[in-house]
MARNUDREN-751393 format. One record per residue (C-alpha): residue number from 0; residue in three letters; y, x, z. Coordinates in steps of 0.1 Angstrom, whole numbers, plus 5000, padded with zeros to 4 digits. Layout:
MARNUDREN-751393
NUM | Ala | Y | X | Z
...
***
This chain:
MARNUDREN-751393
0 | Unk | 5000 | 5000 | 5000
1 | Unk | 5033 | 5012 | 4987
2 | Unk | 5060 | 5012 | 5019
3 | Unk | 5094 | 5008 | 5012
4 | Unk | 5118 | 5034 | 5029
5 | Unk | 5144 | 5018 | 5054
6 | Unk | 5182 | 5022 | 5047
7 | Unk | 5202 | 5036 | 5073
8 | Unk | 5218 | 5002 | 5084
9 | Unk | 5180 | 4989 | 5086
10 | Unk | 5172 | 5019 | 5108
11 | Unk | 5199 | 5015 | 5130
12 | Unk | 5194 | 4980 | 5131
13 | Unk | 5159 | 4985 | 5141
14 | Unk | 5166 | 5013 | 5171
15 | Unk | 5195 | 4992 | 5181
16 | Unk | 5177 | 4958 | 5182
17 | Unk | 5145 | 4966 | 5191
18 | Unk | 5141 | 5000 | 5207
19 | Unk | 5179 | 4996 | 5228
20 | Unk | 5175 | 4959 | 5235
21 | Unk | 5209 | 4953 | 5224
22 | Unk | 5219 | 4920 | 5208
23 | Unk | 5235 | 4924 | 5172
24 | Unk | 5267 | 4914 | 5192
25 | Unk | 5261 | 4942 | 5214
26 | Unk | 5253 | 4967 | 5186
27 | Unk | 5286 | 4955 | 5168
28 | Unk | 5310 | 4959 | 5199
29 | Unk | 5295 | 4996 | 5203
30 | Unk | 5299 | 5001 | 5171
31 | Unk | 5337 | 4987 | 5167
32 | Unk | 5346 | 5003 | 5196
33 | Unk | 5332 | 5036 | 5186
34 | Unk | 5355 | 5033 | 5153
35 | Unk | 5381 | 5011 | 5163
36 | Unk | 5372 | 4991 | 5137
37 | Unk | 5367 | 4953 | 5137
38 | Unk | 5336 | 4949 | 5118
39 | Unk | 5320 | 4915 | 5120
40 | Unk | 5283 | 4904 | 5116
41 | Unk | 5286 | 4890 | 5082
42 | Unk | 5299 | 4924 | 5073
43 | Unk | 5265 | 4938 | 5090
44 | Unk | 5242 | 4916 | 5071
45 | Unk | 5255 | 4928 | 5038
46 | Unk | 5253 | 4965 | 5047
47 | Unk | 5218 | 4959 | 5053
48 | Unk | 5208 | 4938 | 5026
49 | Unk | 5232 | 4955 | 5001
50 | Unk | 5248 | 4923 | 4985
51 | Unk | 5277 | 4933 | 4961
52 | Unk | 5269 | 4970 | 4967
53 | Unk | 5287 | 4976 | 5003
54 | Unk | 5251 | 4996 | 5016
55 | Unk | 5255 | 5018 | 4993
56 | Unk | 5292 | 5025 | 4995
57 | Unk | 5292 | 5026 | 5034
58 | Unk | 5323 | 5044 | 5048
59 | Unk | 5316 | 5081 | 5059
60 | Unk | 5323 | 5076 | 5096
61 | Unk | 5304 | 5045 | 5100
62 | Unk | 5272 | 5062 | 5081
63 | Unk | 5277 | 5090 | 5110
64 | Unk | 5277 | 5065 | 5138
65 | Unk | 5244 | 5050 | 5124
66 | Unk | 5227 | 5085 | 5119
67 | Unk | 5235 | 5094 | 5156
68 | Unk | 5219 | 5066 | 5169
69 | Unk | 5191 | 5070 | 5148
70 | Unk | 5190 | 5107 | 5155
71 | Unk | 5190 | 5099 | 5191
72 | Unk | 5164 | 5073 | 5190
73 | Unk | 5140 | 5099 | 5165
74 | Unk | 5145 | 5128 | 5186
75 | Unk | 5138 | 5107 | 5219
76 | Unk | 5104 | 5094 | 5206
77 | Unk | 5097 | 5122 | 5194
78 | Unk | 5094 | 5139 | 5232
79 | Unk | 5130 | 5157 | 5228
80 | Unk | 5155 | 5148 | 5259
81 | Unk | 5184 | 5143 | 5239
82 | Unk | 5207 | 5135 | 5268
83 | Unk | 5201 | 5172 | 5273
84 | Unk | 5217 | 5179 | 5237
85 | Unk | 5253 | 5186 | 5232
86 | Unk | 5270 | 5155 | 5218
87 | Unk | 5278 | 5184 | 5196
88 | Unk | 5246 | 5190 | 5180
89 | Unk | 5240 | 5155 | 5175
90 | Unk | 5273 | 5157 | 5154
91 | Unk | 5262 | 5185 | 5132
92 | Unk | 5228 | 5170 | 5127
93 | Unk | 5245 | 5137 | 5115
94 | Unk | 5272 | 5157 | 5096
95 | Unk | 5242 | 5172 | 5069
96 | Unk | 5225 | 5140 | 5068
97 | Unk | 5253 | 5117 | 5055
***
C-alpha cells in the first residue's frame, strides 16, 4: 500500500491535536500569539487541505512555527529530551527545513 506523505500543516495538526491535546482553538491562539498574527480556523483548514493553493504558499515564519513543533514532538518520541535543547538549536534545525 502506497502511503501518502503528510504536509507540514497536517503534521503539525497531528502533534498538536493529538499528541499535545490541544484543541484547534488552542493550537490557533499559540500559534497567533507566537506571530502576532490573527489567523482563524477557516484559514487553518485551507492550509491543510491546500484549497486555492495557500499550503503551498505558506508564509516563511508560520512554516518555522509548524516545523518546531513538529521538530519538538519528533525528537521527543524519538527518546531525545528536547526541553534540554537550546531553543536555539530548535531554530536552526527548523531554519534548513523550510
Amino acid at each position: 500500500m502506497k502511503m501518502k506523505a503528510k504536509t507540514l500543516v497536517q503534521s503539525w495538526l497531528e502533534v498538536e491535536l493529538e499528541f499535545n491535546h490541544k484543541t484547534l482553538a488552542d493550537a490557533l491562539r499559540d500559534l497567533n500569539k507566537h506571530l502576532d498574527s490573527a489567523h482563524t480556523h477557516s484559514r487553518v483548514r485551507e492550509w491543510e487541505e491546500n484549497r486555492n493553493g495557500r499550503g503551498a504558499r505558506l508564509p516563511r515564519e508560520i512554516r518555522l512555527y509548524m516545523a518546531k513543533v513538529v521538530l519538538r514532538h519528533v525528537l521527543e518520541s524519538s527518546g531525545v529530551n528536547a526541553s534540554t535543547l537550546q531553543s536555539r538549536a530548535i531554530s536552526r534545525i527548523a531554519e534548513q527545513l523550510c
